[in-house]
C-alpha positions as CSV (number, residue, x, y, z in Angstrom):
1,X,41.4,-28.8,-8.3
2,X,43.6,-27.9,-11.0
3,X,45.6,-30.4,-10.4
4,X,43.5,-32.9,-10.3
5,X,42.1,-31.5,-13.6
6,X,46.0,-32.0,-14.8
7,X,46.1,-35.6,-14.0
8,X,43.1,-36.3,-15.7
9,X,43.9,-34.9,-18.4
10,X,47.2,-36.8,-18.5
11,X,45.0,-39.8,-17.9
12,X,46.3,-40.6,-14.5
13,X,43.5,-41.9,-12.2
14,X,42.3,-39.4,-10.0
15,X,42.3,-41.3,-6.9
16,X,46.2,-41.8,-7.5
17,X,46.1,-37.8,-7.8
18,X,44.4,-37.1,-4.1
19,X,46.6,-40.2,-3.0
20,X,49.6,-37.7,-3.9
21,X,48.3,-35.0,-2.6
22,X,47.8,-36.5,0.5
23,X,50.9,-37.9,0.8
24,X,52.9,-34.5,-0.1
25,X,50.5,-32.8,2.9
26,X,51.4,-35.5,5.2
27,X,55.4,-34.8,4.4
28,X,54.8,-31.0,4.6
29,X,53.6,-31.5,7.9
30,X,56.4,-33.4,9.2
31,X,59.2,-31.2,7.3
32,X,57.7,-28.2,8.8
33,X,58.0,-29.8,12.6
34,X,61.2,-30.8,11.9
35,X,62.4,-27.6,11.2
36,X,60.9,-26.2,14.0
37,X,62.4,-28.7,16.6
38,X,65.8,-28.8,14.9
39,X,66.0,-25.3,13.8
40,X,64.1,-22.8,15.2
41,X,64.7,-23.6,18.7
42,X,68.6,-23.3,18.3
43,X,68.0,-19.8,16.9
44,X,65.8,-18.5,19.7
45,X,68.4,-20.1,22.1
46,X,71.3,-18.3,20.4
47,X,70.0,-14.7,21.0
48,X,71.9,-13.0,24.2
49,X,70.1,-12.9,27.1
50,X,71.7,-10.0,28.7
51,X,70.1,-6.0,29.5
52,X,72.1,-5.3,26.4
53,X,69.8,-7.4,23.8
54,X,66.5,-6.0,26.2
55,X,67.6,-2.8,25.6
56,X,68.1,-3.0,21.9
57,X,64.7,-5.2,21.8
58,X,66.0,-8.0,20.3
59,X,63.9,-10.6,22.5
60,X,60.9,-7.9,21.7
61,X,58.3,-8.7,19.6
62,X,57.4,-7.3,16.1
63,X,54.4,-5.9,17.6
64,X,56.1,-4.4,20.9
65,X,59.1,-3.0,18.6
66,X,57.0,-1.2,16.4
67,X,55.4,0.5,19.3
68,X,58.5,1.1,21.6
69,X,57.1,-0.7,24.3
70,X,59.8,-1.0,26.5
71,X,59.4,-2.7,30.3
């Protein structure tokens, strides 16, 4: 809202605001599955997968790690 206030104030038609908005939402949504395909799925692949990492919970989660859940 306050940025639509912003552009109306700079006398920008407020359809051309929400058209911006829209557009920067629909290029968030994309950036941030692009990351995750290209980026975050490398990482997870580059932790060990031996005992060793088990044991020092790397492949734990946050949760688990807190609690020392070990299995």
């Amino acid at each position: 809202m306050v940025a639509l206030m912003a552009g109306v104030l700079a006398n920008v038609d407020p359809l051309d605001c929400l058209w911006r908005a829209a557009l920067a939402f629909v290029v968030g949504l994309l950036g941030t599955q692009a990351w995750y395909v290209f980026f975050a799925a490398r990482a997870q692949s580059l932790l060990p997968a031996t005992e060793d990492a088990a044991e020092a919970g790397l492949g734990a989660q946050p949760a688990e790690r807190a609690m020392g859940s070990r299995e």
